[in-house]
OpenMM code with the backbone's topology and positions (N, CA, C; nanometers):
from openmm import Vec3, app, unit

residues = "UNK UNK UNK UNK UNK UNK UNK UNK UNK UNK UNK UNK UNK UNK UNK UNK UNK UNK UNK UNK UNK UNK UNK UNK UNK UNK UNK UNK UNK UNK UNK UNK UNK UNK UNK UNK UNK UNK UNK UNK UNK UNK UNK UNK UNK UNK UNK UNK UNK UNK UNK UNK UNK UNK UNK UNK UNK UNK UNK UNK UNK UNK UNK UNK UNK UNK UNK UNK UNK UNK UNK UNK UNK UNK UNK UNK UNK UNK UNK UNK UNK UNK UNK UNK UNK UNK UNK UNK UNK UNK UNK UNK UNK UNK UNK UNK UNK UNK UNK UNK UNK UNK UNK UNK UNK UNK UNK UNK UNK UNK UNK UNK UNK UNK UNK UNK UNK UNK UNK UNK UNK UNK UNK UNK UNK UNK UNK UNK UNK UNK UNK UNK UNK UNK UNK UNK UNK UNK UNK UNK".split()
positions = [
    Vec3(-0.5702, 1.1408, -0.4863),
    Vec3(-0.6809, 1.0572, -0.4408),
    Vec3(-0.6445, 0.9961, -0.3063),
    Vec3(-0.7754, 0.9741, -0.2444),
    Vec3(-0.7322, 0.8946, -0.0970),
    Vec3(-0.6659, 0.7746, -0.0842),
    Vec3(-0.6206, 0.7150, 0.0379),
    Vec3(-0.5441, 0.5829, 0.0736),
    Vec3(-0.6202, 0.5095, 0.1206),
    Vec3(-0.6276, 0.4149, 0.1050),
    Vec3(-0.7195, 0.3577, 0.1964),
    Vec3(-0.6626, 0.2056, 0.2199),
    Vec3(-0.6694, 0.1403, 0.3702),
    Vec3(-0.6628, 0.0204, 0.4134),
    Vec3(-0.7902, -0.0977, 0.4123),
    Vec3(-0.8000, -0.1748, 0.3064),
    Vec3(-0.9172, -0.2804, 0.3073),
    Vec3(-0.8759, -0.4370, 0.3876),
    Vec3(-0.9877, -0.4564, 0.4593),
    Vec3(-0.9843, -0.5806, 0.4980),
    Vec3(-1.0808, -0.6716, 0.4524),
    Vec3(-0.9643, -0.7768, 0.3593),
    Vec3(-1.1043, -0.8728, 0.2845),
    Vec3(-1.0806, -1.0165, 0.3707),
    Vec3(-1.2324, -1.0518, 0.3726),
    Vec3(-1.2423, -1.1985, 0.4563),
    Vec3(-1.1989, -1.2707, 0.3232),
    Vec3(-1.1598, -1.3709, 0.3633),
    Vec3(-1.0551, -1.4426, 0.2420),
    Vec3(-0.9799, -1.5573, 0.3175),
    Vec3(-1.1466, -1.6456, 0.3624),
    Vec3(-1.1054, -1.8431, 0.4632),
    Vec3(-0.9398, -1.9271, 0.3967),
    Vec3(-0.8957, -1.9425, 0.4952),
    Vec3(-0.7706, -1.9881, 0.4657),
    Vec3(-0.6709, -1.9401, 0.3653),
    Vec3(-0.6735, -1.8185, 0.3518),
    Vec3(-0.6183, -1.7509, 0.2756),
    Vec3(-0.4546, -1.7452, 0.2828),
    Vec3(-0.4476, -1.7559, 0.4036),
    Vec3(-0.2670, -1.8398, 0.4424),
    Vec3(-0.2515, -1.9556, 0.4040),
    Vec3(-0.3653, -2.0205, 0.3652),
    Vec3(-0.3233, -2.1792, 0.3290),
    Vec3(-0.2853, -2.1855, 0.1842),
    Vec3(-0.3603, -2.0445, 0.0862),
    Vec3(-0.3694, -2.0976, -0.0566),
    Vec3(-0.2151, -2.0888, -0.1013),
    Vec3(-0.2332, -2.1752, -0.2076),
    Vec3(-0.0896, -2.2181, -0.3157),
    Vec3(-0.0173, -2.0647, -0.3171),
    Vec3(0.0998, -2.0614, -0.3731),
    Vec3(0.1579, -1.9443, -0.4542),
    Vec3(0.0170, -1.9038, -0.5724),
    Vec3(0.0115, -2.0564, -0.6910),
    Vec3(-0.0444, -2.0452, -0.8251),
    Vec3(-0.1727, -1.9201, -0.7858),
    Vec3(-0.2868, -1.9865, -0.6961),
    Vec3(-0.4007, -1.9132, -0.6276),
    Vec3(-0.3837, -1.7745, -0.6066),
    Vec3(-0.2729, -1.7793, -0.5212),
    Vec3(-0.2558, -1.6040, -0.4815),
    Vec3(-0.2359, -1.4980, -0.6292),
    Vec3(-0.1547, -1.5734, -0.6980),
    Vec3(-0.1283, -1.5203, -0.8029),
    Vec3(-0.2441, -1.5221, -0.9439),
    Vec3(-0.3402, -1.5523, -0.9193),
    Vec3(-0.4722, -1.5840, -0.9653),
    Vec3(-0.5716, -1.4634, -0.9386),
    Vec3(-0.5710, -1.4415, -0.7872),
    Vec3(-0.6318, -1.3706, -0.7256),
    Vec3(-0.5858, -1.2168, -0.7790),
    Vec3(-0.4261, -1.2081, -0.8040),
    Vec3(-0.3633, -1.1074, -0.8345),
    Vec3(-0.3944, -1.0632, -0.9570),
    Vec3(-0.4024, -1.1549, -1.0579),
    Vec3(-0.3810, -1.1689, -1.1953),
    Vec3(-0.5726, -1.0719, -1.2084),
    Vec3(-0.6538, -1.1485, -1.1284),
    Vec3(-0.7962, -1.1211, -1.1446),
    Vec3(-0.8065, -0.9719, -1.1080),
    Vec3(-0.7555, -0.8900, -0.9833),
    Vec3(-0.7342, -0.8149, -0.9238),
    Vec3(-0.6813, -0.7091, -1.0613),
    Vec3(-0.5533, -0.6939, -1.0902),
    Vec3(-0.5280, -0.6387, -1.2130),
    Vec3(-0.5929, -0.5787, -1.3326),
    Vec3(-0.6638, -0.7043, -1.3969),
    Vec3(-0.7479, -0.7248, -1.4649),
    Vec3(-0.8400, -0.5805, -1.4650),
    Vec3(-0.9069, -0.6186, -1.3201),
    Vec3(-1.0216, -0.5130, -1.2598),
    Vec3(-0.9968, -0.4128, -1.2814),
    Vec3(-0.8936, -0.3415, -1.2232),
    Vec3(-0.7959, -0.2344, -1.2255),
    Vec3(-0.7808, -0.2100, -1.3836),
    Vec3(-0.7474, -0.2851, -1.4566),
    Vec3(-0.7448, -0.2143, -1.6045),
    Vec3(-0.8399, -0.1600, -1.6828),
    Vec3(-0.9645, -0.3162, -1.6295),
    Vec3(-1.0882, -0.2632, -1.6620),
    Vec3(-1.1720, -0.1524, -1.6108),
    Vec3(-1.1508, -0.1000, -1.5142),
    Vec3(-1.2331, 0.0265, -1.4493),
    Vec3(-1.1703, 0.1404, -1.4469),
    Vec3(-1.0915, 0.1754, -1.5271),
    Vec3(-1.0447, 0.3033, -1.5891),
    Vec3(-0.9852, 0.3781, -1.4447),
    Vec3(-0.9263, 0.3228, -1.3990),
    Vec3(-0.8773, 0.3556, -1.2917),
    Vec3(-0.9121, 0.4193, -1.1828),
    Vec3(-1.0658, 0.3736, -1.1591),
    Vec3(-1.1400, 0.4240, -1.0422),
    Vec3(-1.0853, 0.3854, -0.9200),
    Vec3(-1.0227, 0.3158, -0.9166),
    Vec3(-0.9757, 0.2499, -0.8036),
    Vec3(-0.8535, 0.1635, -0.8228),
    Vec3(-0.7036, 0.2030, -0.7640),
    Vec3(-0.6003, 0.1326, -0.7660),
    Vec3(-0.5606, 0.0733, -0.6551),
    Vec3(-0.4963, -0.0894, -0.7227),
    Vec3(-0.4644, -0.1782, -0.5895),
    Vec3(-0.3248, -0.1248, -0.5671),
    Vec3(-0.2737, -0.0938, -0.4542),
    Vec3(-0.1143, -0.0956, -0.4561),
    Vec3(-0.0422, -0.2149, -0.3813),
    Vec3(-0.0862, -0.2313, -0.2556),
    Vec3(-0.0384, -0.3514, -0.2038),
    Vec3(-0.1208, -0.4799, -0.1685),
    Vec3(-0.0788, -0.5945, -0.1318),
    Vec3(-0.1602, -0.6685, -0.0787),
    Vec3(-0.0632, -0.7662, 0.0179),
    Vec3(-0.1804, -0.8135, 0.1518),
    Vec3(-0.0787, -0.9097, 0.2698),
    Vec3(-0.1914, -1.0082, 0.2609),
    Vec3(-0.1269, -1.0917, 0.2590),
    Vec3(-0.1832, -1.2264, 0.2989),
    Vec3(-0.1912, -1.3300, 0.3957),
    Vec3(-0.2973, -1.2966, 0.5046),
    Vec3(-0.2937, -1.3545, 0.6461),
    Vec3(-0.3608, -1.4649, 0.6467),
    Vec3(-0.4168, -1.5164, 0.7683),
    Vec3(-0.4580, -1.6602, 0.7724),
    Vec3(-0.6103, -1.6735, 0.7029),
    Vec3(-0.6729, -1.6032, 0.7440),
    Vec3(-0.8297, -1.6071, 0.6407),
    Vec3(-0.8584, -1.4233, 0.6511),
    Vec3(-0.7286, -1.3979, 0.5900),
    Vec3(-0.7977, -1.2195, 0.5623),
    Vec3(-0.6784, -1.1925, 0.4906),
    Vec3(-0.7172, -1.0790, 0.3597),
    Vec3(-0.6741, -1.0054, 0.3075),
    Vec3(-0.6200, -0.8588, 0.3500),
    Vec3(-0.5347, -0.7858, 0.3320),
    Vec3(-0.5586, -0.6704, 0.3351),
    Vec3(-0.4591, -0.5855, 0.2471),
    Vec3(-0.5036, -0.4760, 0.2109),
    Vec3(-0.4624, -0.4135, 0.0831),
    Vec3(-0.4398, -0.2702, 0.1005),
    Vec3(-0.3857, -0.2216, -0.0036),
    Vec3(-0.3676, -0.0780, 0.0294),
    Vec3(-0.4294, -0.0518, -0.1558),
    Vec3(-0.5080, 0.0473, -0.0924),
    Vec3(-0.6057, 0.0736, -0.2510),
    Vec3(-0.6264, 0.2669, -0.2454),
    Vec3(-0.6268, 0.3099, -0.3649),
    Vec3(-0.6519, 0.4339, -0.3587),
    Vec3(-0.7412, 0.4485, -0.4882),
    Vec3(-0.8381, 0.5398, -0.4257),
    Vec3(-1.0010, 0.5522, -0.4915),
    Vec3(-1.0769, 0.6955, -0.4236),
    Vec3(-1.1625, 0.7192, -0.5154),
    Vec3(-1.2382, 0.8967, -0.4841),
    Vec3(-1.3117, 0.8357, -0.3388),
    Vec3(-1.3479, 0.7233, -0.3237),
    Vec3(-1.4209, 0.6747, -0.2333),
    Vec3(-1.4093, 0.5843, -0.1590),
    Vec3(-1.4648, 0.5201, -0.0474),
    Vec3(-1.4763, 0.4254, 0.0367),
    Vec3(-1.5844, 0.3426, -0.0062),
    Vec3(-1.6629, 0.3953, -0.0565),
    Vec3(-1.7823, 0.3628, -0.1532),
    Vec3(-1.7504, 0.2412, -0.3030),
    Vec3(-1.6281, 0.3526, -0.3711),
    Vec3(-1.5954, 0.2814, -0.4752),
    Vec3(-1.5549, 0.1702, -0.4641),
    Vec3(-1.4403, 0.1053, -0.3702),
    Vec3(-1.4019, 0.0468, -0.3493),
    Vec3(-1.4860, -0.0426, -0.3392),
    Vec3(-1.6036, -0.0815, -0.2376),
    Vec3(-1.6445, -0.1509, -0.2116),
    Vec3(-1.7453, -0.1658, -0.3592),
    Vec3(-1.7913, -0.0674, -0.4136),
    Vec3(-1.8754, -0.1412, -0.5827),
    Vec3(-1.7267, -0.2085, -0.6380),
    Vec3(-1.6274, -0.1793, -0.6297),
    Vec3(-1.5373, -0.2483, -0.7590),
    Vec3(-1.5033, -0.3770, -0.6967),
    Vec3(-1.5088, -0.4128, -0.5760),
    Vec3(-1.4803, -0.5409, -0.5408),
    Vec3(-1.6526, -0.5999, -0.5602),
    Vec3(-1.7250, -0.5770, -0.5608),
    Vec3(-1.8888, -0.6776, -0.5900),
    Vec3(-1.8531, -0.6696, -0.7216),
    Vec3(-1.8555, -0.5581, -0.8012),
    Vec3(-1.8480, -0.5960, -0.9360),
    Vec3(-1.7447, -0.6851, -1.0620),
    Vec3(-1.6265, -0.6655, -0.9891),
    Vec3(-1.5395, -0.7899, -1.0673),
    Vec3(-1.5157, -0.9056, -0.9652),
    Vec3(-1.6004, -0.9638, -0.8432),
    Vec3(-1.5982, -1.0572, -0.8008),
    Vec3(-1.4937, -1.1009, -0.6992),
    Vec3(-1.4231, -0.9920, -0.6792),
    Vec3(-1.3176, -1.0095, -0.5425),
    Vec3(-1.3562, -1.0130, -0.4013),
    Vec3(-1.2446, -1.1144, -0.3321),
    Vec3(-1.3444, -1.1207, -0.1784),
    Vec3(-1.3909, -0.9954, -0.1033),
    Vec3(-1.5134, -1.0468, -0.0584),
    Vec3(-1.5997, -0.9459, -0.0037),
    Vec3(-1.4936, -0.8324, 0.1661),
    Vec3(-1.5509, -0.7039, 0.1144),
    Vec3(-1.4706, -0.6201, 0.2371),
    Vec3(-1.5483, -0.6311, 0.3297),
    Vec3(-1.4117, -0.6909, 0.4396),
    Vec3(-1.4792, -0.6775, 0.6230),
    Vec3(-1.4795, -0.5258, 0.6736),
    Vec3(-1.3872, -0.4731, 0.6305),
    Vec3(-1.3541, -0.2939, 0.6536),
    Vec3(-1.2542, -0.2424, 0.5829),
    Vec3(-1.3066, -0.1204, 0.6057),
    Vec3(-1.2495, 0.0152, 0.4624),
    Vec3(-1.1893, 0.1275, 0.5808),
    Vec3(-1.0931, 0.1653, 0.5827),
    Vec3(-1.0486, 0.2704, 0.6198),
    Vec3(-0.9698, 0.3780, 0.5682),
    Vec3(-1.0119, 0.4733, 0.5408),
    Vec3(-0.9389, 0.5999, 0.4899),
    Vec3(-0.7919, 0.6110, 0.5785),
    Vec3(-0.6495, 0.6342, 0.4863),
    Vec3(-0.5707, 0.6517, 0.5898),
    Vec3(-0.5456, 0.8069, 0.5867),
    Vec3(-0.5360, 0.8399, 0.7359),
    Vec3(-0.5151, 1.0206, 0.6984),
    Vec3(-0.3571, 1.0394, 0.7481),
    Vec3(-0.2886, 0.9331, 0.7519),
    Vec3(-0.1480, 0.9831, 0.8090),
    Vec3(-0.0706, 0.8594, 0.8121),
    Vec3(0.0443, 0.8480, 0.7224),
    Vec3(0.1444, 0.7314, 0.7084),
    Vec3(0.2779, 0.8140, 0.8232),
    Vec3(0.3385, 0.7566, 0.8663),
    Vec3(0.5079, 0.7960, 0.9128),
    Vec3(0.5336, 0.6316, 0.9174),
    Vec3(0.6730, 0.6592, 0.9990),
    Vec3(0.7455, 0.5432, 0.9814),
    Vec3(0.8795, 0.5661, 1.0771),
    Vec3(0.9646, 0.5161, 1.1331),
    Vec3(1.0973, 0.5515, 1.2064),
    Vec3(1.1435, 0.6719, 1.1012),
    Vec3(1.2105, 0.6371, 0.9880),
    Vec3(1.2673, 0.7371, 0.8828),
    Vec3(1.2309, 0.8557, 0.9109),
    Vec3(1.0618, 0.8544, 0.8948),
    Vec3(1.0113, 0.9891, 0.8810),
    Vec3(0.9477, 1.0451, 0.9915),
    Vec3(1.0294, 1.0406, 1.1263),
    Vec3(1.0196, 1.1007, 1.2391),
    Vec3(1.1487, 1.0952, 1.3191),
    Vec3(1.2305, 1.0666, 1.2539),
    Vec3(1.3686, 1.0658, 1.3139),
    Vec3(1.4181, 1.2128, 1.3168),
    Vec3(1.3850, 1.2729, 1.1733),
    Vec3(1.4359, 1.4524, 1.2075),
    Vec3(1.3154, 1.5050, 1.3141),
    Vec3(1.2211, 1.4863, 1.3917),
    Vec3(1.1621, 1.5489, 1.4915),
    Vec3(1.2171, 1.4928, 1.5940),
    Vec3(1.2827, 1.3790, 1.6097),
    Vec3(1.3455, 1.3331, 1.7267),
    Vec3(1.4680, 1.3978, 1.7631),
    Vec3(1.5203, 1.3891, 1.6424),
    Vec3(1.6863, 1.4801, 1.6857),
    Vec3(1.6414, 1.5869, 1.7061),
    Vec3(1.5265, 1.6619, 1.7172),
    Vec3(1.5354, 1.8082, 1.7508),
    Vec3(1.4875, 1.8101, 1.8786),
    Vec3(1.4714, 1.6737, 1.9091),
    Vec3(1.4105, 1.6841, 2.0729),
    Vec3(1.5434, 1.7589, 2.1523),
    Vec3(1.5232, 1.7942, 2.3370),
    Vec3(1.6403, 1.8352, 2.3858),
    Vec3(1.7097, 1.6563, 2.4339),
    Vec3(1.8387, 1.6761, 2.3974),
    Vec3(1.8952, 1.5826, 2.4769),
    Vec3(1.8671, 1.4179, 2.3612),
    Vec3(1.8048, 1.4473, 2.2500),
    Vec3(1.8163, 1.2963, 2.2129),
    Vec3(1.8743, 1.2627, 2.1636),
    Vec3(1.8849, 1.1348, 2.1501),
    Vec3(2.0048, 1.0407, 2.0805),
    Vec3(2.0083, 1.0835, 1.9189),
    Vec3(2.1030, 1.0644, 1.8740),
    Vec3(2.1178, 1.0792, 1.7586),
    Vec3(2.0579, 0.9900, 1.6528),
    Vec3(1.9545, 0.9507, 1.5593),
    Vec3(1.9708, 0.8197, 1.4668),
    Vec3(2.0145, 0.7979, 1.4239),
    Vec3(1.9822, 0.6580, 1.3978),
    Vec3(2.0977, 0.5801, 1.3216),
    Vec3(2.0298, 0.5785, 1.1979),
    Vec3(2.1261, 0.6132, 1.1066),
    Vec3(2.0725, 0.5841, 0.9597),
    Vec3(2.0501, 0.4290, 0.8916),
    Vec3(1.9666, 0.4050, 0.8668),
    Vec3(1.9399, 0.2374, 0.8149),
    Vec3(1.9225, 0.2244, 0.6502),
    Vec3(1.9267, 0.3641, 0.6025),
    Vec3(1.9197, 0.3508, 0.4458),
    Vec3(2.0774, 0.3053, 0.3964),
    Vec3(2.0893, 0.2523, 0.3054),
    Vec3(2.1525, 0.2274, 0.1704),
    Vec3(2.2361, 0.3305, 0.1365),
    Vec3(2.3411, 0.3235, 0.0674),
    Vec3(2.4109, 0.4070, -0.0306),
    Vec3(2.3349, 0.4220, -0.1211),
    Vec3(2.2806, 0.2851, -0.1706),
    Vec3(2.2074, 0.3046, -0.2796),
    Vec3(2.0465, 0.3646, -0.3023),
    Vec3(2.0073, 0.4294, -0.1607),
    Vec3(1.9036, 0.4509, -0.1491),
    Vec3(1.8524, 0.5828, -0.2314),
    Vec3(1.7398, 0.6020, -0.3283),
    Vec3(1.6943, 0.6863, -0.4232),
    Vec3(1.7071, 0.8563, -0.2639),
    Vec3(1.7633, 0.9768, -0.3020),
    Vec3(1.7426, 1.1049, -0.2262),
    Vec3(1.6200, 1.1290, -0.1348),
    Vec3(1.5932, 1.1212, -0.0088),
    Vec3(1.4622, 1.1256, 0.0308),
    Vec3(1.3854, 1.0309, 0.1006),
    Vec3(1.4677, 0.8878, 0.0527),
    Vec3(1.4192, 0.7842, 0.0635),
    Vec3(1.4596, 0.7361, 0.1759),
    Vec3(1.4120, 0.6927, 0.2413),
    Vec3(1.4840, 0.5806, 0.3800),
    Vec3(1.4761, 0.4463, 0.3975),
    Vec3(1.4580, 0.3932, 0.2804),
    Vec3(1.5169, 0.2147, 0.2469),
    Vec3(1.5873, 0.1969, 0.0945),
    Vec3(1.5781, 0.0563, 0.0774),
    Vec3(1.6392, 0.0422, -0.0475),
    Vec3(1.5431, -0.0686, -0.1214),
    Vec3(1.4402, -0.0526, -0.1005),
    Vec3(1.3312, -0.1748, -0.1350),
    Vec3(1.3516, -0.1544, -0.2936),
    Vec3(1.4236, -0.0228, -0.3839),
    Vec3(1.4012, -0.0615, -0.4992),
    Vec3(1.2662, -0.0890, -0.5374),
    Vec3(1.1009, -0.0146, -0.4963),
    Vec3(0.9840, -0.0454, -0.5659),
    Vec3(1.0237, 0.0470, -0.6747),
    Vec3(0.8775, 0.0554, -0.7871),
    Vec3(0.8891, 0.1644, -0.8465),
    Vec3(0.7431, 0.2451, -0.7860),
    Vec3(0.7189, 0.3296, -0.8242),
    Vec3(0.6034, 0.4582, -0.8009),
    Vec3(0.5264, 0.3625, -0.8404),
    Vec3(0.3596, 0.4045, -0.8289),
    Vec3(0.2290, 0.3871, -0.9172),
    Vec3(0.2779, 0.4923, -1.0436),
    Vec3(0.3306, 0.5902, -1.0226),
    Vec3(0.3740, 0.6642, -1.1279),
    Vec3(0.5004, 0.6401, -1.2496),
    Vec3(0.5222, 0.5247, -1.1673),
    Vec3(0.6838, 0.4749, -1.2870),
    Vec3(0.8310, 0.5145, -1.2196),
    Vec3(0.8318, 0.6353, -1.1184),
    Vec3(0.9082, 0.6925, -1.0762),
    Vec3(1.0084, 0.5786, -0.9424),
    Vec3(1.1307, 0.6149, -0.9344),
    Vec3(1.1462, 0.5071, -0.8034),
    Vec3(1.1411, 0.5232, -0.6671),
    Vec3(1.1445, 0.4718, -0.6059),
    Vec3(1.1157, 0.4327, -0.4518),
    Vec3(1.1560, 0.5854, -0.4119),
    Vec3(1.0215, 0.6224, -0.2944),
    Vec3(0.9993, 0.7691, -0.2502),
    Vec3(0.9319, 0.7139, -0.1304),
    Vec3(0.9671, 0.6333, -0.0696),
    Vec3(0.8966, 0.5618, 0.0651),
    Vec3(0.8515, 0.6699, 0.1286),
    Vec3(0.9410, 0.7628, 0.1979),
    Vec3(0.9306, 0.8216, 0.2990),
    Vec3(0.8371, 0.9589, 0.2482),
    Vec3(0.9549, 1.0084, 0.1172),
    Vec3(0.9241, 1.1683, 0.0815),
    Vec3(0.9051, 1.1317, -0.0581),
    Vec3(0.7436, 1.0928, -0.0693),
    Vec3(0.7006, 1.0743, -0.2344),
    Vec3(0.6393, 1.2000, -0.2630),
    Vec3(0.6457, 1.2480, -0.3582),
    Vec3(0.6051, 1.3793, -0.3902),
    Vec3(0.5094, 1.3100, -0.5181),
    Vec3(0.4663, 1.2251, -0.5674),
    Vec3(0.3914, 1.1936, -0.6584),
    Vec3(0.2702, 1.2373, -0.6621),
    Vec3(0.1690, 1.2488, -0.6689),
    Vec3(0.0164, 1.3215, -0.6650),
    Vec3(-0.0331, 1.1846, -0.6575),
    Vec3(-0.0105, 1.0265, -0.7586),
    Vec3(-0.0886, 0.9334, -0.7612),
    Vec3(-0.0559, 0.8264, -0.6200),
    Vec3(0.0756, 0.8675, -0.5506),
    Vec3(0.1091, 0.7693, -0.5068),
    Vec3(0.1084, 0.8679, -0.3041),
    Vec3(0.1765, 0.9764, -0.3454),
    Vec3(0.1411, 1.0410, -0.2007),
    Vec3(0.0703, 1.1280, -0.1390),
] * unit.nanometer
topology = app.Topology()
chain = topology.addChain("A")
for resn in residues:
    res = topology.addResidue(resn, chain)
    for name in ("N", "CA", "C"):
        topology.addAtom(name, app.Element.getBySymbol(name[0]), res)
């Protein structure tokens, strides 16, 4: 299923408590259990009066019915993402440049094969941290 980046208006949203955010989360969840998984939250940032999230859903559409329908702040914009990288995962096209520097590795010993941090998440799938090279179907 697609990725998608949401931006929810959400007034002083840097100001609210921990308890609040975690309210918002708790409600958020909820949704997610209740809608048979039309739509999953994966991340969320919390800026000064805006939300933004990382959600994956058949639609751009859905998204926006599952936030009117369980009452979450309203979306300013929806964007499909068609392409994640990151330093990690452009460092082997760099070393193949002519003449470039070598990288520096910034992962962990303890970092899961593939991976290029040590954030220790787990998958949407249960599986662990595949930052870079997730091979999951739900998650990459």
């Amino acid at each position: 299923m697609p990725k998608f980046i949401t931006e929810h208006d959400m007034p002083d949203a840097g100001q609210k408590s921990l308890e609040e955010i975690v309210g918002i989360a708790h409600a958020a969840n909820a949704a997610v259990r209740d809608c048979a998984a039309a739509v999953q939250w994966q991340t969320a940032w919390v800026c000064n009066d805006t939300l933004f999230c990382i959600d994956i859903a058949d639609s751009k559409q859905a998204i926006y019915d599952f936030c009117e329908i369980y009452g979450l702040p309203p979306i300013k914009s929806c964007n499909q993402v068609r392409l994640t990288f990151d330093p990690a995962s452009v460092a082997s096209e760099l070393s193949e440049l002519p003449d470039a520097p070598e990288p520096e590795s910034q992962a962990s010993s303890d970092a899961p094969a593939g991976c290029g941090c040590d954030c220790g998440d787990e998958c949407a799938c249960g599986d662990s941290c595949q930052c870079v090279d997730c091979d999951c179907p739900i998650c990459g």
